[in-house]
N, CA, C and O atoms as CSV, one atom per row, in Angstrom:
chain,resi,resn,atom,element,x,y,z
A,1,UNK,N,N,-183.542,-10.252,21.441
A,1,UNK,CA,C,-183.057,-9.085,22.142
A,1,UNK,C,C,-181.711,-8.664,21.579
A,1,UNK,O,O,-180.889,-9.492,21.186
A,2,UNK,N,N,-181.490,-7.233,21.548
A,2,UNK,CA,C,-180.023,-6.884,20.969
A,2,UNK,C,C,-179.127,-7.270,22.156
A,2,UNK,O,O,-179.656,-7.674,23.192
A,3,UNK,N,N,-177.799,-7.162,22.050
A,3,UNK,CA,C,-176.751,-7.400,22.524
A,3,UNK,C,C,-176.603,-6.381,23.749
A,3,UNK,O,O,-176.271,-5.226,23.479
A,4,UNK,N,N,-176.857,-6.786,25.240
A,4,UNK,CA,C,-176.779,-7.005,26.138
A,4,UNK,C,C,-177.491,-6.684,26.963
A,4,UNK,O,O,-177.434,-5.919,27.926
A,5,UNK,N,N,-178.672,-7.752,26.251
A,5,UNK,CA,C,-180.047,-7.987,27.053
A,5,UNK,C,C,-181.312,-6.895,26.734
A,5,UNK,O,O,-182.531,-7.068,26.704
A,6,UNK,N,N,-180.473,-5.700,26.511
A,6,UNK,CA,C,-182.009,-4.540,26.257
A,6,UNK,C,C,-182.373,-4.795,24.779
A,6,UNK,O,O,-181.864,-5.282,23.769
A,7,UNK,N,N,-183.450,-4.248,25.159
A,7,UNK,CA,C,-184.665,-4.442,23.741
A,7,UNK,C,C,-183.751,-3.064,22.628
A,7,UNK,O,O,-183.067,-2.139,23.066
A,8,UNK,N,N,-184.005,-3.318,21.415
A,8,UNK,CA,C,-183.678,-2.442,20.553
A,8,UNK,C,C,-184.926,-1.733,19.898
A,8,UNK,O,O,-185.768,-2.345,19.240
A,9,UNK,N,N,-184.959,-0.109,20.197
A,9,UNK,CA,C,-186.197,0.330,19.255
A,9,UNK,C,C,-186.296,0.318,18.237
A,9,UNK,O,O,-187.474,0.652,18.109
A,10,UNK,N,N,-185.828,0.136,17.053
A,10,UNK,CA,C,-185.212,-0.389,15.754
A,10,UNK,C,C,-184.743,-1.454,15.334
A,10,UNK,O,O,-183.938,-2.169,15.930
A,11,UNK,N,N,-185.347,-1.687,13.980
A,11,UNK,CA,C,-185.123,-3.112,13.782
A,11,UNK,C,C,-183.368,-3.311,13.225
A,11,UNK,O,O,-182.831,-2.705,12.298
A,12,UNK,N,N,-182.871,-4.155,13.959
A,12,UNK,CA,C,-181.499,-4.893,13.422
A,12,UNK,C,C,-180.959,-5.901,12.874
A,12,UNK,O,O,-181.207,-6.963,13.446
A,13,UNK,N,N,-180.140,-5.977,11.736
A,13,UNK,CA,C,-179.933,-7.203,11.329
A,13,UNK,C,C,-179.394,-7.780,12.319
A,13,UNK,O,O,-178.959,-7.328,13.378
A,14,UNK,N,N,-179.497,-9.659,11.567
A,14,UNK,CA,C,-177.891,-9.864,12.217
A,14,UNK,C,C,-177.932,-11.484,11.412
A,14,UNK,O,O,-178.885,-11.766,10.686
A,15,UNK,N,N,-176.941,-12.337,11.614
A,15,UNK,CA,C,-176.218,-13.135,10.478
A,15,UNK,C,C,-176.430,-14.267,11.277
A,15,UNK,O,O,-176.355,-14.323,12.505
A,16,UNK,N,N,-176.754,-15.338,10.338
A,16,UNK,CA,C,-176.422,-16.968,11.402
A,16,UNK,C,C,-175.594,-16.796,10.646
A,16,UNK,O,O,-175.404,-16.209,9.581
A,17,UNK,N,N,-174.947,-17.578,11.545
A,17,UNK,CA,C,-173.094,-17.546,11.398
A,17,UNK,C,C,-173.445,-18.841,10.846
A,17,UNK,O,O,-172.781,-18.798,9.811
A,18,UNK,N,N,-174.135,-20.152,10.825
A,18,UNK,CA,C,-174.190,-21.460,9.897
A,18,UNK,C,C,-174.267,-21.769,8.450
A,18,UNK,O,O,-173.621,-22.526,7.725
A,19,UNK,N,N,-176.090,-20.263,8.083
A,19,UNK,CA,C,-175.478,-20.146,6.822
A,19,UNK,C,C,-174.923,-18.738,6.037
A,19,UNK,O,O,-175.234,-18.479,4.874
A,20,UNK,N,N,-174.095,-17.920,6.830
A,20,UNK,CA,C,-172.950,-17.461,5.855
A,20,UNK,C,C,-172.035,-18.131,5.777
A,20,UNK,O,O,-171.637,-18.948,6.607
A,21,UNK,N,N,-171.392,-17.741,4.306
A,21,UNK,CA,C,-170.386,-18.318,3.650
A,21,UNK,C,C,-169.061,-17.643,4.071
A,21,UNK,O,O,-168.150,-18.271,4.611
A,22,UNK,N,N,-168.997,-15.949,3.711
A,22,UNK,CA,C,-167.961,-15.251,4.377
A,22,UNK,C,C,-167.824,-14.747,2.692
A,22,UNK,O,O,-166.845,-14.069,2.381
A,23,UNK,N,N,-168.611,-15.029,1.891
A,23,UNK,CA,C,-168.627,-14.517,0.881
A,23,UNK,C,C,-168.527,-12.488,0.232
A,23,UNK,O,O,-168.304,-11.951,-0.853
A,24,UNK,N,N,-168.790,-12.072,1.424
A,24,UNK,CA,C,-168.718,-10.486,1.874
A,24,UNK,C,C,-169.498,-9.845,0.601
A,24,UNK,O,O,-169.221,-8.671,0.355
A,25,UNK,N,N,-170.704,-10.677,-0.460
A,25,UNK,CA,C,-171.287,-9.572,-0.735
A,25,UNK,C,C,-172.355,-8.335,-0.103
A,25,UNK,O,O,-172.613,-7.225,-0.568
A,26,UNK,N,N,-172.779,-8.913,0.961
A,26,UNK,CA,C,-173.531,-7.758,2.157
A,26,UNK,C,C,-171.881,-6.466,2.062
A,26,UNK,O,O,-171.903,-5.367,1.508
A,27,UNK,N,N,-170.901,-6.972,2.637
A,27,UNK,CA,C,-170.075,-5.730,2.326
A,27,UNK,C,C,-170.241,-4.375,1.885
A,27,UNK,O,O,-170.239,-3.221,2.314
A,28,UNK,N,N,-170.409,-5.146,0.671
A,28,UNK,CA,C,-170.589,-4.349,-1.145
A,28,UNK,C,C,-172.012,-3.318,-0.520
A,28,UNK,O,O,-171.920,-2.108,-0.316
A,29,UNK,N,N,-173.070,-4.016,-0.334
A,29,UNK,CA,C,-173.995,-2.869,0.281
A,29,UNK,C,C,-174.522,-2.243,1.636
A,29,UNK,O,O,-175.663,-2.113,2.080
A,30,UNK,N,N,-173.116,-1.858,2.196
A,30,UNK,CA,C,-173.318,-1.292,3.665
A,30,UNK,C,C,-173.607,0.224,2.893
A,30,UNK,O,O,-173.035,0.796,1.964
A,31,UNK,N,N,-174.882,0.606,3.825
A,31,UNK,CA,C,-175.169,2.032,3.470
A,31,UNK,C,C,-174.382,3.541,3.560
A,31,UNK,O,O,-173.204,3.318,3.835
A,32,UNK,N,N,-174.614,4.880,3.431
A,32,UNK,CA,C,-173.802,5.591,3.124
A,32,UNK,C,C,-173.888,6.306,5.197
A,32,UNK,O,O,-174.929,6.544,5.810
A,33,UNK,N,N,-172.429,6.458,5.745
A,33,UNK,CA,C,-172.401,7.079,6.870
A,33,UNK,C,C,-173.006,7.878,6.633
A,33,UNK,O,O,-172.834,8.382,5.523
A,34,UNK,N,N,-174.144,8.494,7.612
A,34,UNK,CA,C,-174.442,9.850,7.421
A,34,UNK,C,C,-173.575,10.905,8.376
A,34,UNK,O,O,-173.813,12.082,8.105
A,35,UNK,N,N,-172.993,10.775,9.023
A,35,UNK,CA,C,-171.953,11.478,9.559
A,35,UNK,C,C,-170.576,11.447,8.206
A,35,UNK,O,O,-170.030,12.545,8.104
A,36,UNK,N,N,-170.355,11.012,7.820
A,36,UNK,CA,C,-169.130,10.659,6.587
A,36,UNK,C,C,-169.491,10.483,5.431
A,36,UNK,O,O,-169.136,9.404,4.955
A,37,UNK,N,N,-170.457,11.579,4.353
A,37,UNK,CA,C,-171.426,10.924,3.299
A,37,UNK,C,C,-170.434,10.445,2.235
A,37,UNK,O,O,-170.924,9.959,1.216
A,38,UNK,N,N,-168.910,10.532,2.358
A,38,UNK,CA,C,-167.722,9.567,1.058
A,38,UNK,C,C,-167.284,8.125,2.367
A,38,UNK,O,O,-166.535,7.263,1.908
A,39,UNK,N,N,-167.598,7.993,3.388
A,39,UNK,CA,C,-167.680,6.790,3.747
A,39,UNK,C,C,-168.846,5.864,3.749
A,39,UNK,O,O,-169.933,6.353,3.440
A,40,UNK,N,N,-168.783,4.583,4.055
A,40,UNK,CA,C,-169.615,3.567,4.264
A,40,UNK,C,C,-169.827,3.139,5.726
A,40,UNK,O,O,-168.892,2.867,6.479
A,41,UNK,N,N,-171.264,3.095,6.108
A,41,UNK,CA,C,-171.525,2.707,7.471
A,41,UNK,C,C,-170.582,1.429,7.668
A,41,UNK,O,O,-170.168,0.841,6.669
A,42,UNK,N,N,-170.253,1.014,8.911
A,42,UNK,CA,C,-168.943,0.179,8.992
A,42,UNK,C,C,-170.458,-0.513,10.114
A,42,UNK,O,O,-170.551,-0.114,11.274
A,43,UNK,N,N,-171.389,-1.426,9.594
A,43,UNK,CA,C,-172.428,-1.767,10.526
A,43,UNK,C,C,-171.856,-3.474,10.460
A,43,UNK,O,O,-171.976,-4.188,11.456
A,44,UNK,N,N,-171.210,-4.015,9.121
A,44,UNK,CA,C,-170.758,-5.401,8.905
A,44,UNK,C,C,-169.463,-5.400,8.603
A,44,UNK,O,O,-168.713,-4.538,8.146
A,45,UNK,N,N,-169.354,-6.253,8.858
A,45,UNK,CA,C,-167.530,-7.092,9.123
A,45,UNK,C,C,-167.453,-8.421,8.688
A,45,UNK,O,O,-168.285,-9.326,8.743
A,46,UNK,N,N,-165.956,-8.372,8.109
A,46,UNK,CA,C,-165.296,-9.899,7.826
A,46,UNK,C,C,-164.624,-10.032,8.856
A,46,UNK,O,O,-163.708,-9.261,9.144
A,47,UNK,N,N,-164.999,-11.104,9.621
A,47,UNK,CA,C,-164.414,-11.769,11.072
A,47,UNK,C,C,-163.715,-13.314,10.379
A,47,UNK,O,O,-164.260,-14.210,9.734
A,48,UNK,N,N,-162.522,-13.165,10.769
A,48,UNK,CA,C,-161.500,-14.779,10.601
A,48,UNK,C,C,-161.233,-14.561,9.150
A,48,UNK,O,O,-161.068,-15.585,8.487
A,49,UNK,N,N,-161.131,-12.961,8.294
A,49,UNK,CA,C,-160.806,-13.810,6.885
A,49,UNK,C,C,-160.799,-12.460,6.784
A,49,UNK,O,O,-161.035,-11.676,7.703
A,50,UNK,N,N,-160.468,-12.135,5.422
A,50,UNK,CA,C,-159.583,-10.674,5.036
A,50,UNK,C,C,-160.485,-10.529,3.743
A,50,UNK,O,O,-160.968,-11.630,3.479
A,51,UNK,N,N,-160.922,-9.448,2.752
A,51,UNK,CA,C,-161.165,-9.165,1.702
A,51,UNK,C,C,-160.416,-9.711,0.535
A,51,UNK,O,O,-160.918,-9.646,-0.587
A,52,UNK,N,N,-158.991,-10.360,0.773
A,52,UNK,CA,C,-158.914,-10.974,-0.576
A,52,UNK,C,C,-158.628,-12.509,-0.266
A,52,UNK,O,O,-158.154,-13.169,-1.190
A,53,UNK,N,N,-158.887,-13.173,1.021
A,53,UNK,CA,C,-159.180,-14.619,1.431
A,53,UNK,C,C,-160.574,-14.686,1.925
A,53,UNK,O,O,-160.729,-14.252,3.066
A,54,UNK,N,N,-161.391,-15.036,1.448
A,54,UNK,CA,C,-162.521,-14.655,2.150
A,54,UNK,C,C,-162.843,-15.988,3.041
A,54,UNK,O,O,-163.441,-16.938,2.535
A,55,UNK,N,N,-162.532,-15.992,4.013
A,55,UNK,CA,C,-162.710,-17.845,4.604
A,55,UNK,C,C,-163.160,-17.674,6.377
A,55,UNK,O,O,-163.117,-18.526,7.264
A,56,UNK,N,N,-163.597,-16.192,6.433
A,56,UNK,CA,C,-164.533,-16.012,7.568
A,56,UNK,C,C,-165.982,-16.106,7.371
A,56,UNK,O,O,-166.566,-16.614,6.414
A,57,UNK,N,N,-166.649,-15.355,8.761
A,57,UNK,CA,C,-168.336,-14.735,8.237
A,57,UNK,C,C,-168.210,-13.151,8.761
A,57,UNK,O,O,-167.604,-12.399,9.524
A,58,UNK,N,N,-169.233,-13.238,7.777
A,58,UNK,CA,C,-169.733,-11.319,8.050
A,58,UNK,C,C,-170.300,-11.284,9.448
A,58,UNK,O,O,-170.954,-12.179,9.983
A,59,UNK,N,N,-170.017,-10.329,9.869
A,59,UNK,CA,C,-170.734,-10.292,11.418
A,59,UNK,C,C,-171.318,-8.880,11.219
A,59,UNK,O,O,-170.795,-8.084,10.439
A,60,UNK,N,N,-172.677,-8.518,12.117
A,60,UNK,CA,C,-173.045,-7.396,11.860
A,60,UNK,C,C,-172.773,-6.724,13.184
A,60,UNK,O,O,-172.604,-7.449,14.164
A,61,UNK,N,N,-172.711,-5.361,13.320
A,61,UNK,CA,C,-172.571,-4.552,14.697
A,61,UNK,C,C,-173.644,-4.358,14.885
A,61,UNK,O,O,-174.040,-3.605,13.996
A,62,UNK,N,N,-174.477,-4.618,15.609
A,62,UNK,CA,C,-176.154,-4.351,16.086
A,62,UNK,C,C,-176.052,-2.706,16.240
A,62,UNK,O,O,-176.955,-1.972,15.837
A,63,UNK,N,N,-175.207,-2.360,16.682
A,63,UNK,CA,C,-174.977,-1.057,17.113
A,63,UNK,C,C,-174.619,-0.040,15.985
A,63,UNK,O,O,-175.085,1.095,16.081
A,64,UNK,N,N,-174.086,-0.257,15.272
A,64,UNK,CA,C,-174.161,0.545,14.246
A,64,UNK,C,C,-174.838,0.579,13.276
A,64,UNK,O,O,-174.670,1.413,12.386
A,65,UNK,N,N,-176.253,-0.838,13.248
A,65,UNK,CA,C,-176.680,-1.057,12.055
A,65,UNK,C,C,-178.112,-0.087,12.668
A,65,UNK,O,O,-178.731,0.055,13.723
A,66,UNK,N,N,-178.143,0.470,11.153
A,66,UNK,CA,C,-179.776,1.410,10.608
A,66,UNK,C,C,-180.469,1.020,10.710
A,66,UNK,O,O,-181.434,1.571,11.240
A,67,UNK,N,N,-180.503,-0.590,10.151
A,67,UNK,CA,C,-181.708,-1.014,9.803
A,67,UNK,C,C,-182.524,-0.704,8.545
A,67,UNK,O,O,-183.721,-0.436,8.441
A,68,UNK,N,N,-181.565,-0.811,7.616
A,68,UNK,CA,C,-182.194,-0.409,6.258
A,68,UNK,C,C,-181.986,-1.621,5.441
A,68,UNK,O,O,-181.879,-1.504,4.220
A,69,UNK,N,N,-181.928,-2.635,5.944
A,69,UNK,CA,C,-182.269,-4.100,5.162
A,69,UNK,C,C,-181.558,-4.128,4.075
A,69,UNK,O,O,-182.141,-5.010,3.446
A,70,UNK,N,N,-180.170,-3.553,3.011
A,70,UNK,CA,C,-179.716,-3.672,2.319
A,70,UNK,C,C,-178.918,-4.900,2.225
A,70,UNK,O,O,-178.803,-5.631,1.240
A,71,UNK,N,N,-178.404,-5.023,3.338
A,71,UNK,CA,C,-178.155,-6.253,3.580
A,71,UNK,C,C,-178.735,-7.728,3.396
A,71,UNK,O,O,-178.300,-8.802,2.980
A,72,UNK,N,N,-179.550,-7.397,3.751
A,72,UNK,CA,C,-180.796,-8.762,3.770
A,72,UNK,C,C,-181.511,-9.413,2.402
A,72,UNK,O,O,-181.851,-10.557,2.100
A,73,UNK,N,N,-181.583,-7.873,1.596
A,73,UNK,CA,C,-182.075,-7.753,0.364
A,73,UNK,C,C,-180.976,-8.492,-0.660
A,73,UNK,O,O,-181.360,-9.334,-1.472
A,74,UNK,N,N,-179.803,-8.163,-0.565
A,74,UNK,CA,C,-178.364,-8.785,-1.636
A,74,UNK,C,C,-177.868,-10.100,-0.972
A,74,UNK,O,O,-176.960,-10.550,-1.671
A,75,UNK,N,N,-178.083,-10.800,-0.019
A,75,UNK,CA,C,-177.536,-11.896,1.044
A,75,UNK,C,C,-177.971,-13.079,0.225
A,75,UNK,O,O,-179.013,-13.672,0.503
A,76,UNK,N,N,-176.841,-13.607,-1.247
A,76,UNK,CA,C,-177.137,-14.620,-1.552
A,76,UNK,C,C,-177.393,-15.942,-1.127
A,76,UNK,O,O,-177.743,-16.919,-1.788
A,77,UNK,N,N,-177.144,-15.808,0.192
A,77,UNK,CA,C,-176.870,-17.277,1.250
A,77,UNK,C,C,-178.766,-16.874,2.108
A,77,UNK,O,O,-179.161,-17.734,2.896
A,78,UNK,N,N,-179.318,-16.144,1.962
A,78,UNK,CA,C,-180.362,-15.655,2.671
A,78,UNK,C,C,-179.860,-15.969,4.496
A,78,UNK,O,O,-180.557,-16.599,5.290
A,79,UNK,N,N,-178.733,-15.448,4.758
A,79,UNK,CA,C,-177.991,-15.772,6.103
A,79,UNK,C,C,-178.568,-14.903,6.895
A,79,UNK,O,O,-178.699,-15.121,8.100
A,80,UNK,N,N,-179.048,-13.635,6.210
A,80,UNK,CA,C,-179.336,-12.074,7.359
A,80,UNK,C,C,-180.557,-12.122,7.172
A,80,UNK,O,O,-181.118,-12.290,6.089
A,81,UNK,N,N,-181.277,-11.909,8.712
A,81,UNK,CA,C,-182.432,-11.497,8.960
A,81,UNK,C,C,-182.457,-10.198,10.002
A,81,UNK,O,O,-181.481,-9.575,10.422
A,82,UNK,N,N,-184.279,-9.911,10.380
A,82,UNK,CA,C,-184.278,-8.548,10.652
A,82,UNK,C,C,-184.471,-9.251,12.105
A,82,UNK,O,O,-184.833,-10.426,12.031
A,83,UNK,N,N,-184.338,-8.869,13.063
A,83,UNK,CA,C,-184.696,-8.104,14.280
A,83,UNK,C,C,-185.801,-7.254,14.649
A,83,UNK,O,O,-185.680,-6.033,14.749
A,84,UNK,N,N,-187.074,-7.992,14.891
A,84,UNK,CA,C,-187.949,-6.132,15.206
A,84,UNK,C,C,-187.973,-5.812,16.674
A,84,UNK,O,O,-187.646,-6.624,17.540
A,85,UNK,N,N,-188.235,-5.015,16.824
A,85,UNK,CA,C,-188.094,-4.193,17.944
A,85,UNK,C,C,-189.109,-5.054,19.017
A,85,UNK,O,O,-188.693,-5.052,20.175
A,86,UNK,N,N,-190.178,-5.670,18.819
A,86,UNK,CA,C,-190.733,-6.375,19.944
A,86,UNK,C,C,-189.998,-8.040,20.076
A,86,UNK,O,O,-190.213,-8.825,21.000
A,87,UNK,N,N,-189.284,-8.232,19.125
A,87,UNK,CA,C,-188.485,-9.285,19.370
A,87,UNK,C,C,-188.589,-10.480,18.616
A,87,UNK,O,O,-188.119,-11.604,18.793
A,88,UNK,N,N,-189.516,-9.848,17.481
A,88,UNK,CA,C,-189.664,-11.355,16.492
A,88,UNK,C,C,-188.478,-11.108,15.225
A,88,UNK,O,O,-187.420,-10.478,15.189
A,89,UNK,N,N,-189.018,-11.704,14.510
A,89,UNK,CA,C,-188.146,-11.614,13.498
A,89,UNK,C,C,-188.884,-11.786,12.376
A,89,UNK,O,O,-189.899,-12.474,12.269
A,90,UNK,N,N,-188.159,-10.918,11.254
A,90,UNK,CA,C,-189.222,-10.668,10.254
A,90,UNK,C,C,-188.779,-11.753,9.359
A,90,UNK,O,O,-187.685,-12.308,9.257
A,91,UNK,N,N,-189.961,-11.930,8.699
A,91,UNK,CA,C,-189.266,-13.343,7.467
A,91,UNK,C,C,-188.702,-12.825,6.764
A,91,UNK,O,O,-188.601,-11.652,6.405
A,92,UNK,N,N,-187.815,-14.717,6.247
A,92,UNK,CA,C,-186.814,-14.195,5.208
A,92,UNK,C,C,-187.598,-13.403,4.358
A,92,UNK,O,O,-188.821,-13.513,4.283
A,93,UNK,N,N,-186.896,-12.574,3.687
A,93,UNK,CA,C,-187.077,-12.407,1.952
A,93,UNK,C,C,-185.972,-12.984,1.036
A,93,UNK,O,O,-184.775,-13.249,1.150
A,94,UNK,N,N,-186.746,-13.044,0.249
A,94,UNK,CA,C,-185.725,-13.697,-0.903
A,94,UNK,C,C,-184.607,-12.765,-1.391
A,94,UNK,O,O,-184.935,-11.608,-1.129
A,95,UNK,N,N,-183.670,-12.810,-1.869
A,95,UNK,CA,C,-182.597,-12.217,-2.082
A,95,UNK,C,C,-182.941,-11.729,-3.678
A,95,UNK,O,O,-183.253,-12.415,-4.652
A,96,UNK,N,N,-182.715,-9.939,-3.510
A,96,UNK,CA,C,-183.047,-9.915,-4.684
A,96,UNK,C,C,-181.735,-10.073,-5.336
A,96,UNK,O,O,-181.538,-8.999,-5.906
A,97,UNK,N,N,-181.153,-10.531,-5.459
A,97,UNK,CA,C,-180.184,-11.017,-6.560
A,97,UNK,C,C,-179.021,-10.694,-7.210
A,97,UNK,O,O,-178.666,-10.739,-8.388
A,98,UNK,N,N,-178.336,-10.247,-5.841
A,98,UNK,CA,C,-176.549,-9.654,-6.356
A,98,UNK,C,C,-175.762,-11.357,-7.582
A,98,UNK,O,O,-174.801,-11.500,-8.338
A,99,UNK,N,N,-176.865,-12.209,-7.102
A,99,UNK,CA,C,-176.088,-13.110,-7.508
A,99,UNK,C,C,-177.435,-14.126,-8.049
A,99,UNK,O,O,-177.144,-15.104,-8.737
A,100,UNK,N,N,-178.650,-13.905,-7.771
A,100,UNK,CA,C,-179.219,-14.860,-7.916
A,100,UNK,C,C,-179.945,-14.111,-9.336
A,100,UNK,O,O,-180.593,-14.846,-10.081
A,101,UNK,N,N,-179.804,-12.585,-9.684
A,101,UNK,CA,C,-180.294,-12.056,-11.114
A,101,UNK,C,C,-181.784,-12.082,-11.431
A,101,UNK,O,O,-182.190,-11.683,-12.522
């Protein structure tokens, strides 16, 4: 269930916090605002650690996320999964390879 208790009609990421690293390449591919098309959806975050210490985890905003799996797809730690809307969760996929090539 999304964050606070209601069902989400859209599928959402979201991060075990065990295995991210805090490595922030999900960062690198947050999608384009469509309200702000020279900003970046602000759907993930570095929580406990800054862009040039990286010694937190990414956290995702359920609420701001699309649901366009970019995330999930570059997540060298395979940490992010999907959320579907009836409440399962979709399997991993393998990371296509910001890092694994």
């Amino acid at each position: 269930m999304a964050a606070g208790g209601k069902k989400s009609s859209k599928p959402v990421a979201f991060i075990d916090p065990d295995s991210c690293t805090g490595c922030a390449v999900c960062l690198e591919f947050r999608p384009v605002d469509p309200k702000q098309r020279d900003a970046t959806l602000e759907c993930i975050f570095l929580e406990g650690g800054t862009n040039a210490q990286l010694n937190g985890i990414c956290v995702i905003d359920q609420v701001a996320c699309v649901g366009c799996t970019q995330c999930v797809l570059y997540c060298p730690w395979e940490a992010i999964q999907m959320l579907l809307p009836d409440g399962s969760i979709q399997p991993t996929v393998q990371a296509t390879g910001y890092l694994r090539g």
